[in-house]
C-alpha positions, 0 to 999 in steps of 0.5 A: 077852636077851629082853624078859621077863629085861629087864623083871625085871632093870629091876624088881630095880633099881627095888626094889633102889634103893628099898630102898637109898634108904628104908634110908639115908633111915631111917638118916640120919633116925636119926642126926640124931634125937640131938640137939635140934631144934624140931618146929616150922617157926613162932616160939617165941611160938606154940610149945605147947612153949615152957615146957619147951623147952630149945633156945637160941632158947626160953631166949633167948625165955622170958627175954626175955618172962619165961615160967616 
């Protein structure tokens, strides 16, 4: 095998798990989309969404600070 076959099988294997990779990526990412989840990485009182949530922790936190 000569250094050029070499180096183009290398950069099939690099696009091809790249390629894998982004694809699974995208497919899990979809996946776990059907159900709720918070956006946020911070707590309900700083929320913009709280009034509308309808996760438990923002039920939980609109009755016991009475947000309607």
């Amino acid at each position: 095998m000569d250094r050029r076959r070499f180096l183009h099988q290398i950069g099939r294997g690099t696009i091809l798990s790249a390629l894998a990779i982004f694809s699974g990526t995208m497919i899990y990412r979809n996946l776990n989309s059907e159900r709720e989840t918070c956006d946020f990485d911070f707590v309900c009182r700083n929320c913009k969404k709280v009034k509308t949530c309808a996760l438990p922790d923002g039920i939980d936190f609109k009755k016991k600070n009475s947000i309607q």
